[in-house]
Backbone as CSV, one residue per row, in Angstrom:
resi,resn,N_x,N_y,N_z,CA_x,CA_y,CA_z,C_x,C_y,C_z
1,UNK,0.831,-1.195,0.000,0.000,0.000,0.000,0.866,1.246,0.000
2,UNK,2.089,1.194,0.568,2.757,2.460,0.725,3.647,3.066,-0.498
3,UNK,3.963,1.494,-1.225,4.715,2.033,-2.664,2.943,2.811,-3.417
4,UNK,1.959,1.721,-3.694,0.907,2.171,-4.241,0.921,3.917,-4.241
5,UNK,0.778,4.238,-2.814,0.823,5.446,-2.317,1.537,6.179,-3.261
6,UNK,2.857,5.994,-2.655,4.038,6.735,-3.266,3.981,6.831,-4.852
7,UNK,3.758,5.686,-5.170,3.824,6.328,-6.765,2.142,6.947,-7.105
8,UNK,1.264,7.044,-6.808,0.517,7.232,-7.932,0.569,9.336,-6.911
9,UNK,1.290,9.879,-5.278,1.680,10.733,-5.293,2.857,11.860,-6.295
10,UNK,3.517,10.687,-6.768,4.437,11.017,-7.836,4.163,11.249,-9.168
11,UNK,2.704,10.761,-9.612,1.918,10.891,-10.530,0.961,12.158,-10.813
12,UNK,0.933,12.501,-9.704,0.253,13.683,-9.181,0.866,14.437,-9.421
13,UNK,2.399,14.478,-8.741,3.241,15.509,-8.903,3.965,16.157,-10.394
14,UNK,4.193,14.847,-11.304,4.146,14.936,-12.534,3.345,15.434,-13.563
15,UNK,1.819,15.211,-12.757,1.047,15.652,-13.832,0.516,17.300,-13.696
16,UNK,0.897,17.605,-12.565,1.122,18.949,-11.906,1.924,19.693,-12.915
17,UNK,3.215,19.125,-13.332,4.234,19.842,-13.442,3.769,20.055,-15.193
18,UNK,3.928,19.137,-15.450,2.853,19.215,-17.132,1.928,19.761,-17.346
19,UNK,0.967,20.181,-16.302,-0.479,21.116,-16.603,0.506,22.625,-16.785
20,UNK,0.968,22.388,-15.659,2.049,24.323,-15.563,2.874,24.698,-16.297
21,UNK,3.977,23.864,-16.932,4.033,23.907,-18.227,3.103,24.134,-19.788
22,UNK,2.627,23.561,-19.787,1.559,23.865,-20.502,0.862,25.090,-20.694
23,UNK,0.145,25.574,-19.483,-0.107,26.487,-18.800,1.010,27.953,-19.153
24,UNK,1.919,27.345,-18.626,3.052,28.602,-18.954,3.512,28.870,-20.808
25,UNK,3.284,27.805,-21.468,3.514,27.721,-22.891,2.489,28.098,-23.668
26,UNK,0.886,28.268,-23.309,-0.176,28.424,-23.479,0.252,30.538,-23.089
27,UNK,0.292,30.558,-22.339,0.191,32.284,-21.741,1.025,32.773,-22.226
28,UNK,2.381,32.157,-22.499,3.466,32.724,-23.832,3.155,32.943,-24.875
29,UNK,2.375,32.017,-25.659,1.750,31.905,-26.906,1.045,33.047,-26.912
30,UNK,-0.040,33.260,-26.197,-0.811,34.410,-26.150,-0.411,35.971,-25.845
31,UNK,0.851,35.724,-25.412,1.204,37.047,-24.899,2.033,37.646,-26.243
32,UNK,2.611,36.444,-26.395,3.764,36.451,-28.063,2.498,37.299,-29.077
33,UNK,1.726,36.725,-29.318,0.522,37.192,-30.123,0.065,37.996,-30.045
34,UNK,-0.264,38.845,-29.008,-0.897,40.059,-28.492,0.270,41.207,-28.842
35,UNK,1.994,40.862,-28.881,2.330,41.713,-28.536,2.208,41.696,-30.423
36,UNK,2.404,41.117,-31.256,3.213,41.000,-32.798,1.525,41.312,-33.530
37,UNK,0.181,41.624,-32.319,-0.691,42.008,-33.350,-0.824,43.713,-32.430
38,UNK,0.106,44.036,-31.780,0.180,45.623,-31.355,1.085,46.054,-32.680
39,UNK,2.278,45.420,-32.341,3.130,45.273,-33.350,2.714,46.357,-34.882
40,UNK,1.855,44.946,-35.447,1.058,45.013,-37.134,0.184,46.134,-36.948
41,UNK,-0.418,46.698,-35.798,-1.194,47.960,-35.852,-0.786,49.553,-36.015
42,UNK,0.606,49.299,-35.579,1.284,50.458,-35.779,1.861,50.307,-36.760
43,UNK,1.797,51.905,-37.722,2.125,51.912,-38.939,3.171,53.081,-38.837
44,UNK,4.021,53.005,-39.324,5.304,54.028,-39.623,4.953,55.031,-40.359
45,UNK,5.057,56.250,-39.671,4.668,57.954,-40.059,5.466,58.082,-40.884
46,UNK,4.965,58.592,-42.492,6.230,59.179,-43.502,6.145,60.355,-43.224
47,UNK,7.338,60.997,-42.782,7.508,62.466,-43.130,7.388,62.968,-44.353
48,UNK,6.675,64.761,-43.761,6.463,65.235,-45.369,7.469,65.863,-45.916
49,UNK,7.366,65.951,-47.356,8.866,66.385,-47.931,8.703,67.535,-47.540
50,UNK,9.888,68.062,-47.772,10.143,69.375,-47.456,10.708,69.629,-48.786
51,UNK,10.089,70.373,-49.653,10.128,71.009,-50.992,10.936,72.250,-50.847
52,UNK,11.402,73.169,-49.847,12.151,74.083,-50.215,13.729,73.893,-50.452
53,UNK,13.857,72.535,-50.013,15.102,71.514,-50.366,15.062,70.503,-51.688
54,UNK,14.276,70.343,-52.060,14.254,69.475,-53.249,14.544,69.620,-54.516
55,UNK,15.214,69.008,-54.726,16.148,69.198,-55.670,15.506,68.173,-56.823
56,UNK,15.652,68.793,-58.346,14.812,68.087,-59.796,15.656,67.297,-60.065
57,UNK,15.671,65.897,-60.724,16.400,64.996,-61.671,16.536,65.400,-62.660
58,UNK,17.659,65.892,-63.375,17.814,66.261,-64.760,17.050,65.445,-66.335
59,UNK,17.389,63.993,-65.681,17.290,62.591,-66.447,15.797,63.039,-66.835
60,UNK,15.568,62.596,-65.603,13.583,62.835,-65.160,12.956,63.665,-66.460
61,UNK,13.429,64.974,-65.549,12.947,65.968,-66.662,13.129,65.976,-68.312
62,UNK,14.088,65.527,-68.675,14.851,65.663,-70.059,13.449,64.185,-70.216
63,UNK,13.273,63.075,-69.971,12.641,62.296,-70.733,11.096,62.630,-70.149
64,UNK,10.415,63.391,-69.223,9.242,63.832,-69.032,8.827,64.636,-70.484
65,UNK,10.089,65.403,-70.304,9.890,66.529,-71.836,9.542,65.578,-73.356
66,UNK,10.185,64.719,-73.283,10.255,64.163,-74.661,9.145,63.306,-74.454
67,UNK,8.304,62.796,-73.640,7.336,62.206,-74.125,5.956,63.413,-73.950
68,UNK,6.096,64.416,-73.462,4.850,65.337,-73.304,5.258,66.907,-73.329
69,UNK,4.895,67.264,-73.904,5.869,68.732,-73.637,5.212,69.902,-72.645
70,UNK,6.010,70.355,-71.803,5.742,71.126,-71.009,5.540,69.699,-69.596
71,UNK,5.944,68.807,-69.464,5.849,68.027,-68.388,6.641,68.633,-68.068
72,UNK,8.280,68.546,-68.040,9.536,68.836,-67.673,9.114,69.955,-67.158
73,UNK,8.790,71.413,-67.556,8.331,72.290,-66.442,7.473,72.126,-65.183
74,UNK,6.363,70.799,-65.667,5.650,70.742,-64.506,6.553,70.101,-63.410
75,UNK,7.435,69.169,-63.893,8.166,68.260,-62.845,8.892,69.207,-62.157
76,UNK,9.731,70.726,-62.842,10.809,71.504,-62.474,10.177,72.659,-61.447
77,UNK,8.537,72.403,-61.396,7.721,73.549,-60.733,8.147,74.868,-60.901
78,UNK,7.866,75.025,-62.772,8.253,76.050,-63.326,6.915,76.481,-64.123
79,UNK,5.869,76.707,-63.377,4.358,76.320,-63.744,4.359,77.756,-64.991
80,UNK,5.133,78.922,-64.654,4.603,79.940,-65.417,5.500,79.728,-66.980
81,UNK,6.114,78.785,-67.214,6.790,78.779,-68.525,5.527,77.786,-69.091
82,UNK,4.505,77.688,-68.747,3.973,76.533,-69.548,2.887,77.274,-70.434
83,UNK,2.246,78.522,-70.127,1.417,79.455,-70.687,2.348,79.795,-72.339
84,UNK,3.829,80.000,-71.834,4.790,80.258,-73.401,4.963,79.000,-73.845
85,UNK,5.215,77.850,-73.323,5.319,76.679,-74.653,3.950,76.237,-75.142
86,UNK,3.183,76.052,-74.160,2.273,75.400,-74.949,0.942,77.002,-75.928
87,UNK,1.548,78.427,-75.826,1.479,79.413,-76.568,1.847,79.059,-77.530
88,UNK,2.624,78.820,-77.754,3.837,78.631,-79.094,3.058,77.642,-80.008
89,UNK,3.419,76.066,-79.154,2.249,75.189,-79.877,1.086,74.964,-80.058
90,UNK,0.092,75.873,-79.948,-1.306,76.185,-80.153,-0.971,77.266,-81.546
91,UNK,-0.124,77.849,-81.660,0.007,79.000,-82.223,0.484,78.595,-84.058
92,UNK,1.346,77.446,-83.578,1.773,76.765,-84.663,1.088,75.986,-85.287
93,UNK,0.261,75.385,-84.648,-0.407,74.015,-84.884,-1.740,75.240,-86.117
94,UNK,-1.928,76.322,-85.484,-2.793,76.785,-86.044,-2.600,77.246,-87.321
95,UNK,-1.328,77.806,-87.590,-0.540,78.105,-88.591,-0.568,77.307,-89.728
96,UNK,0.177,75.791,-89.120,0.406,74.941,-90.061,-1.042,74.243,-90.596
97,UNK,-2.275,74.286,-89.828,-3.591,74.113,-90.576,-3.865,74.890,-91.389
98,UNK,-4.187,76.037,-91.204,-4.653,77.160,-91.617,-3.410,76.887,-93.106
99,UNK,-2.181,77.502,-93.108,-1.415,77.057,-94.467,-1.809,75.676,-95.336
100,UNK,-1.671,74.803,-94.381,-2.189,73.280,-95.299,-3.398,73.580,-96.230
101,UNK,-4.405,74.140,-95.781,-5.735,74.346,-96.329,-5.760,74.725,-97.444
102,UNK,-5.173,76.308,-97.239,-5.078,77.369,-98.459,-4.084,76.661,-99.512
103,UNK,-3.234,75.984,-99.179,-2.376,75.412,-99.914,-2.948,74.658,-100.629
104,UNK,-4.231,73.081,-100.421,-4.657,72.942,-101.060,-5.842,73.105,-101.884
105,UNK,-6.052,74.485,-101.363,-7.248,74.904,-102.200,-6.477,75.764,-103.850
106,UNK,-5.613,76.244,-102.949,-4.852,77.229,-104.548,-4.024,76.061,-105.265
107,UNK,-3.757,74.849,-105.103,-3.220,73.729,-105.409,-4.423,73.267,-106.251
108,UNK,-5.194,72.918,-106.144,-6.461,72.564,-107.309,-6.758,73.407,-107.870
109,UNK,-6.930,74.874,-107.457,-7.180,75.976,-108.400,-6.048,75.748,-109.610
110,UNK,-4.744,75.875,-109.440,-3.901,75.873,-110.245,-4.381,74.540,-111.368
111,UNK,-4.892,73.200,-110.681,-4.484,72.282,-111.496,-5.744,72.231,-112.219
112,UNK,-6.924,72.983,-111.765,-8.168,73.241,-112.848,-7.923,74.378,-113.860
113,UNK,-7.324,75.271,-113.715,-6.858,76.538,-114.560,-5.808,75.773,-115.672
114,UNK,-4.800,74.801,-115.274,-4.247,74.243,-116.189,-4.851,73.357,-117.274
115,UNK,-6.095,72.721,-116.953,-6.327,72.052,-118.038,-7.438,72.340,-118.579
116,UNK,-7.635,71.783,-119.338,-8.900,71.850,-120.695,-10.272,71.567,-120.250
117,UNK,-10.554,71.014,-119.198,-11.773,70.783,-119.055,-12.704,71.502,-117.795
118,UNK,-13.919,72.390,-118.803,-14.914,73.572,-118.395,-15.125,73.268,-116.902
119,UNK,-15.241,71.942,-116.740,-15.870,71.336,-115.809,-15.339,71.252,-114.212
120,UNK,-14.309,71.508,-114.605,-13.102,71.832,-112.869,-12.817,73.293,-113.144
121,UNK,-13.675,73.945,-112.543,-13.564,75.005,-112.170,-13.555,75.577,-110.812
122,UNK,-12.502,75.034,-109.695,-12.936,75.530,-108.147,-11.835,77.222,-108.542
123,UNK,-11.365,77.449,-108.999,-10.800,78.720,-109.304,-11.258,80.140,-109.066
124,UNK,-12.987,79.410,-109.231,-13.924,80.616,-109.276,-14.078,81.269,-108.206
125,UNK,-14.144,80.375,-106.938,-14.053,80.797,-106.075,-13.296,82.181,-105.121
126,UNK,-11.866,81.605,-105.963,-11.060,82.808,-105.914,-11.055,84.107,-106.165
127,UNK,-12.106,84.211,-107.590,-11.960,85.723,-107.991,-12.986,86.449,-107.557
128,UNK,-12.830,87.486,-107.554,-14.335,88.714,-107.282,-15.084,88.371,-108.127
129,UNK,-16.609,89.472,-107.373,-17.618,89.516,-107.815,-17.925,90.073,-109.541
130,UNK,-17.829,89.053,-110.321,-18.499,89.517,-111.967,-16.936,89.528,-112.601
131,UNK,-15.843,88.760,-112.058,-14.770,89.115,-112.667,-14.986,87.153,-112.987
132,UNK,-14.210,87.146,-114.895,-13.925,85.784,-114.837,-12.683,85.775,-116.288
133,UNK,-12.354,84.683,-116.245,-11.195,84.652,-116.901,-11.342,83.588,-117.963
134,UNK,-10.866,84.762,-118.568,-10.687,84.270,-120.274,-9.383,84.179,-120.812
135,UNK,-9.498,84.426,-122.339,-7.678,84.043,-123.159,-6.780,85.839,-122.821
136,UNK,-7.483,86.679,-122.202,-6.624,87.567,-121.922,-5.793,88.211,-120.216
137,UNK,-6.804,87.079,-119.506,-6.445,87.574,-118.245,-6.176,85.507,-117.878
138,UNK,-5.800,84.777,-118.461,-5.575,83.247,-117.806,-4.177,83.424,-117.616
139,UNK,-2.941,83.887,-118.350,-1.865,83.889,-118.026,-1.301,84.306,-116.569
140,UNK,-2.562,85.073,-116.294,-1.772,86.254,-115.010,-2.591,85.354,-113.942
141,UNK,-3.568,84.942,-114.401,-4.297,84.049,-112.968,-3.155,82.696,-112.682
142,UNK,-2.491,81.930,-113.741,-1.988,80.891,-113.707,-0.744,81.071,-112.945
143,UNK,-0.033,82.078,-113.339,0.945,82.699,-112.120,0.612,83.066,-110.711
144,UNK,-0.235,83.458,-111.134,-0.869,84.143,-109.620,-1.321,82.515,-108.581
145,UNK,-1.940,81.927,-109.101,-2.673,81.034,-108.506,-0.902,79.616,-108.251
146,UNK,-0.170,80.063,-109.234,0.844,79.262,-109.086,2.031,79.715,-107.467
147,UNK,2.094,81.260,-107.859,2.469,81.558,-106.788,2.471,81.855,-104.833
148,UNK,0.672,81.709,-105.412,0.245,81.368,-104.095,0.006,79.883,-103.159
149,UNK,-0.164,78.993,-104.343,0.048,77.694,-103.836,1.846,77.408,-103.525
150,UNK,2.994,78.088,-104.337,3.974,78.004,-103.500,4.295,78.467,-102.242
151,UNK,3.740,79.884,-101.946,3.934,80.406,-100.717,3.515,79.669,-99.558
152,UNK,2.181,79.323,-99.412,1.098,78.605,-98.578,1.989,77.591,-98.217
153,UNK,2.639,76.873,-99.443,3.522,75.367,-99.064,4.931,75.791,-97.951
154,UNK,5.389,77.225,-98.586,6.357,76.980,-98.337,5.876,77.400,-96.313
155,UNK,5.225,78.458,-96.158,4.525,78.973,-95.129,4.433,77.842,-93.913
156,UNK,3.591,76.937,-94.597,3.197,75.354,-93.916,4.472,74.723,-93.522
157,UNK,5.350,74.685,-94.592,6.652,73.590,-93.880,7.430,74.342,-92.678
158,UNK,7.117,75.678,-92.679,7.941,76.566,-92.120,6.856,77.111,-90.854
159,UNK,6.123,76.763,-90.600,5.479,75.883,-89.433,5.226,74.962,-89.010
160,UNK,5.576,74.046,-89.478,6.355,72.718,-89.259,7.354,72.508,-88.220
161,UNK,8.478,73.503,-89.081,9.586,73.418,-88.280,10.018,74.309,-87.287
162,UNK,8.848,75.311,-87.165,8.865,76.020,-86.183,8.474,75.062,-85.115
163,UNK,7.323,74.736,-84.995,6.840,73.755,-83.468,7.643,72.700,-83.074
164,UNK,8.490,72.036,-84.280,9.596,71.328,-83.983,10.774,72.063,-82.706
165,UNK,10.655,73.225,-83.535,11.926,73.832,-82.834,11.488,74.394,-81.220
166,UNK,10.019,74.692,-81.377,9.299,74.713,-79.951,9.287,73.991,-79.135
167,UNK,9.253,72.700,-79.849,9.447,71.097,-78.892,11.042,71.205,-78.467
168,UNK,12.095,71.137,-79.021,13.320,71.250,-78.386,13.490,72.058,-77.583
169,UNK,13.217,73.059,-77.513,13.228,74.049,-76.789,12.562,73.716,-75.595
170,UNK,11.672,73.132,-75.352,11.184,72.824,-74.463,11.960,71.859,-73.386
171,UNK,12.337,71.032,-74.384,12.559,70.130,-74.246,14.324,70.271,-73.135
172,UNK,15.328,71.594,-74.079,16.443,71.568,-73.489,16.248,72.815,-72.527
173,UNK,14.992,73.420,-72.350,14.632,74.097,-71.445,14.612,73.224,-69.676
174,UNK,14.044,72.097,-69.989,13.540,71.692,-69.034,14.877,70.529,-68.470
175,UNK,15.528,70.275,-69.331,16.790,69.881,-68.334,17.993,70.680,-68.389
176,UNK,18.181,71.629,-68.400,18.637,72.844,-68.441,18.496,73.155,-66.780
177,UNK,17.166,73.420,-66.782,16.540,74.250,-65.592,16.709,73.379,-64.552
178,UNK,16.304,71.828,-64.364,16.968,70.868,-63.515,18.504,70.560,-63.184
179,UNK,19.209,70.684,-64.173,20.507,70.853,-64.000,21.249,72.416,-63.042
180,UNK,20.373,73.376,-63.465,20.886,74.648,-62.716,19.749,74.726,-61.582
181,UNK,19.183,73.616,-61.038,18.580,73.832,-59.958,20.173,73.678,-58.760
182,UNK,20.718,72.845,-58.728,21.798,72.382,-57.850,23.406,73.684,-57.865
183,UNK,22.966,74.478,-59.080,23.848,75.198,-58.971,23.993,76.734,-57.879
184,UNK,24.998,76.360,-57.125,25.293,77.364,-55.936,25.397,78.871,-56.435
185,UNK,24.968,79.987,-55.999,25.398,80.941,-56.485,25.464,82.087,-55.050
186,UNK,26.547,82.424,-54.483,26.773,83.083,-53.458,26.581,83.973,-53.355
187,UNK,26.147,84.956,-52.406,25.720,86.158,-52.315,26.867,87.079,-51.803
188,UNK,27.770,86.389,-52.061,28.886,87.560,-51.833,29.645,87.447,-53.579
189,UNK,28.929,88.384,-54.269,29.809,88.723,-55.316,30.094,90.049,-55.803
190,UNK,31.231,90.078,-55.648,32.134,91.711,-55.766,33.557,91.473,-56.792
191,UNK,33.586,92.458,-57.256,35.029,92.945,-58.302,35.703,93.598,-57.701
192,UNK,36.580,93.131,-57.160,37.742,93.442,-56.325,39.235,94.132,-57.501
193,UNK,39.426,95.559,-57.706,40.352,96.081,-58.789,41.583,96.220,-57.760
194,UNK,42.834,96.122,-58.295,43.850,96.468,-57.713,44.648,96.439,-58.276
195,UNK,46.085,97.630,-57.889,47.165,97.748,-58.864,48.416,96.378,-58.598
196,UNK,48.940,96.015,-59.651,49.769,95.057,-59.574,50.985,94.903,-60.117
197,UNK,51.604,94.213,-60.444,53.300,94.213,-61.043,52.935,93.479,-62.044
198,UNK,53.470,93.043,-63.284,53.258,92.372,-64.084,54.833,91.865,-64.766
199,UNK,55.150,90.762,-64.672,56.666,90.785,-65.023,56.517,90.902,-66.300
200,UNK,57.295,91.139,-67.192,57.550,91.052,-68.727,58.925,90.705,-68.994
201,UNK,58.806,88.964,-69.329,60.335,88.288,-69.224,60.301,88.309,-70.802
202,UNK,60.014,89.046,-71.750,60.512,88.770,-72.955,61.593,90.415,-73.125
203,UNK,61.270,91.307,-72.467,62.033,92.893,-72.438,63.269,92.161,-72.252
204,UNK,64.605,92.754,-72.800,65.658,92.553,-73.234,66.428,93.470,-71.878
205,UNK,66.175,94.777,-71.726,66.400,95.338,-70.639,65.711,95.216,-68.792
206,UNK,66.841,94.628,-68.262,66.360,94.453,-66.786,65.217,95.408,-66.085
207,UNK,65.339,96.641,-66.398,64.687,97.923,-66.300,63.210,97.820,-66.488
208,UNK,63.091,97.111,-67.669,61.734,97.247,-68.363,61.612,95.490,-68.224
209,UNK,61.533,95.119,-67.710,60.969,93.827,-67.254,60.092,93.293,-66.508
210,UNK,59.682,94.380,-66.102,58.432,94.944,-64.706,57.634,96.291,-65.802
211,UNK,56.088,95.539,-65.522,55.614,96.623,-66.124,54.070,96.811,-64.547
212,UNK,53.970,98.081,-64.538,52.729,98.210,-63.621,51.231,97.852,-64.209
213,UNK,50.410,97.513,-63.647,49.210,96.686,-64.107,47.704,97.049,-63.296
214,UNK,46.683,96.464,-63.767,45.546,96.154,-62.657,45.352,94.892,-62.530
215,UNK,44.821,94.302,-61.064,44.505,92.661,-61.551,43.183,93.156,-60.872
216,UNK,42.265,92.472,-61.812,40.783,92.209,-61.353,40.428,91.167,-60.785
217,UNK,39.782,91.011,-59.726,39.375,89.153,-58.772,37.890,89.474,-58.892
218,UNK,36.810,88.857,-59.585,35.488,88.637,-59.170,35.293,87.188,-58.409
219,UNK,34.881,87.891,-57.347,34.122,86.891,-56.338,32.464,86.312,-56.123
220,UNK,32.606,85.105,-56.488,31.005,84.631,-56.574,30.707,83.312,-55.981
């Protein structure tokens, strides 16, 4: 009876020690968990930029420009140059329609005045009221109508290559302006004049080998 005793007290004591364990591995678990879902609730504050420090990507800008024009100013927060480029290209675009048109309207005029048949006549359009052309006034219309379909053409290509040249411009405007964002320019700049010596080692005489001078220093 007394071993009986003894062990199934030892059984007790064992199974004690295993509940509290347990117990203690159980309240870890939970505490582990509680802390790693405080943890996941807090979210990391981004600071806000501070833009009176920020400095443009040249790169950025130079390929913002080339796929949209006037981006590169928006990226360079150069908002008031965008009223003059995209001026320019509204201005052109209008140009080069407006020329295309007339061009081919005096372009068929010409090529109905050239030939033989009554029946293509958009020419008419062209002239005043009760005026029309016959074998004494066709020579001067055929020039005339020839010379204005060259102008119009030439007018048109030459708004063409104006908005072209608007687009570059834009374009080396805007990494230009990113590039001289980083450039320092000190507020101490002065022209400092002063008299100086100037050797002159080619004078043959020792005497005249020294000539008096100014040296100028600008500081910036």
């Amino acid at each position: 009876m007394a071993l009986t005793c003894h062990a199934q007290e030892e059984a007790e004591i064992v199974s004690d020690t295993l509940q509290a364990k347990e117990a203690v591995t159980i309240s870890d678990t939970l505490h582990t968990d509680e802390v790693s879902i405080v943890v996941d609730k807090v979210k990391p504050v981004k600071a806000p930029r501070d833009w009176s420090t920020w400095k443009p990507n040249p790169q950025r800008a130079l390929w913002l420009s080339l796929v949209l024009p006037g981006a590169g100013q928006i990226y360079n927060r150069k908002y008031w140059k965008l009223p003059i480029f995209w001026g320019g290209f509204m201005g052109c675009y209008y140009a080069l329609t407006w020329n295309n048109m007339m061009y081919k309207d005096y372009s068929q005029a010409y090529l109905d005045i050239m030939d033989d048949d009554p029946n293509t006549a958009s020419y008419n359009k062209f002239l005043h009221l009760g005026v029309k052309i016959d074998a004494s006034n066709e020579e001067r219309y055929k020039q005339l109508f020839k010379g204005r379909k060259d102008k119009y053409r030439r007018w048109r290509d030459m708004s063409l290559f104006v908005m072209i040249g608007v687009y570059a411009l834009s374009v080396i405007d805007a990494y230009v302006d990113a590039e001289l964002s980083e450039f320092d320019i000190s507020k101490d700049l002065s022209l400092r004049v002063t008299p100086t010596v100037i050797p002159n080692r080619a004078a043959g005489n020792p005497l005249e080998a020294q000539s008096i001078g100014l040296s100028c220093q600008l500081n910036f």
